[in-house]
C-alpha positions as a Markdown table, in Angstrom:
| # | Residue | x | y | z |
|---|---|---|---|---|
| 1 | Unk | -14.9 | 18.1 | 31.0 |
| 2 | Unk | -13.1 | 19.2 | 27.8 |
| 3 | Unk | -12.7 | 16.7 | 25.2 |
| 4 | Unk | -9.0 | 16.0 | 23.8 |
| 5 | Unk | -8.5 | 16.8 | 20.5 |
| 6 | Unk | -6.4 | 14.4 | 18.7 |
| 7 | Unk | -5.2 | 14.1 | 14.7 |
| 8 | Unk | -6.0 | 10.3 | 13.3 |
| 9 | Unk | -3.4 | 9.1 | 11.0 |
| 10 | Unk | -4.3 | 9.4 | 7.3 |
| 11 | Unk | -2.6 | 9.6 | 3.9 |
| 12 | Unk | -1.7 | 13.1 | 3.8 |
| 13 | Unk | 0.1 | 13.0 | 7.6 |
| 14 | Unk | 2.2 | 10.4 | 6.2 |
| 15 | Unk | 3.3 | 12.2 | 3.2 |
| 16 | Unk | 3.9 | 15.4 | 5.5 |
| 17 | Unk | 6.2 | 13.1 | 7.6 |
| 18 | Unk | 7.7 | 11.3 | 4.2 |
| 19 | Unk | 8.8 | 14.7 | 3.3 |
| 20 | Unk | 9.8 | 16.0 | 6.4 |
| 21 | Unk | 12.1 | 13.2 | 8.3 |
| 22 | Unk | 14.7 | 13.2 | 5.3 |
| 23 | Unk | 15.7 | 16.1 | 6.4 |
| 24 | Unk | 15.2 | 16.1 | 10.0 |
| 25 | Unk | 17.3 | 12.9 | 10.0 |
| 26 | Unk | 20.3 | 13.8 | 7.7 |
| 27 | Unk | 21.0 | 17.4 | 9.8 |
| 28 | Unk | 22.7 | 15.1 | 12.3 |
| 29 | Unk | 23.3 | 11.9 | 10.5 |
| 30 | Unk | 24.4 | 13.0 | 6.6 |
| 31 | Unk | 28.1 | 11.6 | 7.6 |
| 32 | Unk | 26.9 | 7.9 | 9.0 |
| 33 | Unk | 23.0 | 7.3 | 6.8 |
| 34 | Unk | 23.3 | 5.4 | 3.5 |
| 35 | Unk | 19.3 | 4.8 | 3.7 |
| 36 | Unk | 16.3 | 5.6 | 5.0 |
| 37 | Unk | 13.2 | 3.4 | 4.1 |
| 38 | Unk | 9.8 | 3.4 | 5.1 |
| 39 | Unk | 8.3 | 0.2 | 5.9 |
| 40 | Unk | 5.1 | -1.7 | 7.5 |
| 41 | Unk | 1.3 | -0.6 | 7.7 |
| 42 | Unk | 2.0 | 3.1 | 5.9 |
| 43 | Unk | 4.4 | 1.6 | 3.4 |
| 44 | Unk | 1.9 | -0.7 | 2.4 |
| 45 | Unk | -1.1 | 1.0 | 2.5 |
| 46 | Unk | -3.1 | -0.9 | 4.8 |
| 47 | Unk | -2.8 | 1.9 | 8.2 |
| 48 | Unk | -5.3 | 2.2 | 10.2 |
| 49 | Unk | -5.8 | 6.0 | 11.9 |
| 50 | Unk | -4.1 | 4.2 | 15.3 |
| 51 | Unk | -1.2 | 2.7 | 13.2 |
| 52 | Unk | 2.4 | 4.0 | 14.1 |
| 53 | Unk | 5.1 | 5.4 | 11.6 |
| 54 | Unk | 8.0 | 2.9 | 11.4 |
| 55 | Unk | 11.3 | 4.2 | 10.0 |
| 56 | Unk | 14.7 | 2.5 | 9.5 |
| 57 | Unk | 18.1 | 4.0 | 9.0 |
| 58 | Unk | 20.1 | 2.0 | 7.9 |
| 59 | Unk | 23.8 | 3.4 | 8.2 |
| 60 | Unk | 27.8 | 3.2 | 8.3 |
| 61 | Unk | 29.2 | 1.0 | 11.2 |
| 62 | Unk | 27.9 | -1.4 | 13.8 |
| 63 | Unk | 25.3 | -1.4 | 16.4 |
| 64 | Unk | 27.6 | 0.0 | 18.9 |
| 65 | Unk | 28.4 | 3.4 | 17.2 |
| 66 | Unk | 24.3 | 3.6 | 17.0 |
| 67 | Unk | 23.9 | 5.0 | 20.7 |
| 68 | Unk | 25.3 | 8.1 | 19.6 |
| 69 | Unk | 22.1 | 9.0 | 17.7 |
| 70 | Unk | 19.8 | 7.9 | 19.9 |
| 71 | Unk | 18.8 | 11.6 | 22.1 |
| 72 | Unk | 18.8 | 13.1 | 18.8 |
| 73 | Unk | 16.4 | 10.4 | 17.1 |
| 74 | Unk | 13.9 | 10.5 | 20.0 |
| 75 | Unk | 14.1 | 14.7 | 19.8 |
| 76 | Unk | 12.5 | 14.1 | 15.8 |
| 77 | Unk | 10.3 | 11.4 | 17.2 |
| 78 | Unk | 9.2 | 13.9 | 20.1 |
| 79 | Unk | 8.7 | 16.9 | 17.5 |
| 80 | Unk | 6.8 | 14.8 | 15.3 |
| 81 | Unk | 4.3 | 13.7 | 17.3 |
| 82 | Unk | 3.7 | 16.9 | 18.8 |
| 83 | Unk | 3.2 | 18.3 | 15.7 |
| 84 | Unk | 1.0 | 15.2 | 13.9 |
| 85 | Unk | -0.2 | 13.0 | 16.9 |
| 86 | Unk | 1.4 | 10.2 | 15.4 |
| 87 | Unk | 3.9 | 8.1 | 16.9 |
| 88 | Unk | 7.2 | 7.3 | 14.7 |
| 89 | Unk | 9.4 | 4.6 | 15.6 |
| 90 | Unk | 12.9 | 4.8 | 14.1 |
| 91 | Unk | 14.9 | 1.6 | 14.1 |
| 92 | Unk | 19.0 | 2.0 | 13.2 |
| 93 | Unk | 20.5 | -0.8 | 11.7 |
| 94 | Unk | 24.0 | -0.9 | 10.2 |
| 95 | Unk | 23.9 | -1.2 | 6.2 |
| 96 | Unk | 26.4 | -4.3 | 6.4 |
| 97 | Unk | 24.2 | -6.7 | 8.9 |
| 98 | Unk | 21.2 | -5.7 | 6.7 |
| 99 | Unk | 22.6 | -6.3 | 3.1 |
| 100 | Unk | 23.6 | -9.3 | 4.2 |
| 101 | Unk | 20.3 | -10.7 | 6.0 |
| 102 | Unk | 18.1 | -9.3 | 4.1 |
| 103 | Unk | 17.8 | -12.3 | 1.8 |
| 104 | Unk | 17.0 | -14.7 | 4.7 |
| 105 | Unk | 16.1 | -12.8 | 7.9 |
| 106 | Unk | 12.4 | -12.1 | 7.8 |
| 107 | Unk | 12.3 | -8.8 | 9.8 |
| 108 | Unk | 14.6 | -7.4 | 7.5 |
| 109 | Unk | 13.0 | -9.1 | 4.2 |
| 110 | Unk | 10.0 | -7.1 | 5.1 |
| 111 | Unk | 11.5 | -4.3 | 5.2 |
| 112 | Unk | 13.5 | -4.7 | 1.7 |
| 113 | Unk | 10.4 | -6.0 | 0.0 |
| 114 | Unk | 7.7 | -3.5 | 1.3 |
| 115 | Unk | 9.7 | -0.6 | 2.3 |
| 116 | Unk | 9.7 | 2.8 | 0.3 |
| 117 | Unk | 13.0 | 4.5 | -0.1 |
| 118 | Unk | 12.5 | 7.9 | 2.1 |
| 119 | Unk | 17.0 | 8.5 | 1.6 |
| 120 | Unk | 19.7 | 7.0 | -0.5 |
């Protein structure tokens, strides 16, 4: 049987995907994004070659205008990891809710303290 090749996540796969996803992102989003930040294992440095990709946008409006991105979103998550074998989760979150929590609400504390600004 034929063994199945597969790509282990390292430094320079991230940087590819830092470099690329601005851009992948803001083709259908440039209206609504106000930021995109990297954030958990590969903004800190301490991935491991199984670790996903984690990726909030943080843009204009609620949760409920969200849905409207969400085939396109999952079309650069699908391209991504066909092209780097690495899975990249995308989390929308509107600006407002996380300006204001990010002081207080943990999820989104980690994200403000140990993210890296990708957009805006």
């Amino acid at each position: 049987m034929e063994e199945i090749k597969t790509t282990e996540l390292n430094s320079d796969i991230i940087e590819k995907i830092k470099k690329e996803v601005p851009d992948m992102i803001r083709e259908f989003m440039e209206k609504d994004l106000v930021k995109m930040i990297l954030y958990g294992s590969c903004a800190r440095g301490d991935f491991k070659d199984y670790s996903d990709v984690d990726i909030a946008l943080l843009m204009k409006g609620s949760r409920m205008d969200s849905w409207v991105y969400n085939d396109k979103i999952d079309e650069v998550a699908t391209k991504l990891a066909l092209k780097y074998f690495a899975i990249v989760n995308f989390v929308l979150l509107p600006y407002q809710e996380f300006e204001e929590k990010k002081g207080w609400y943990g999820y989104f504390k980690n994200i403000e303290k140990e993210g890296i600004k990708l957009y805006g």
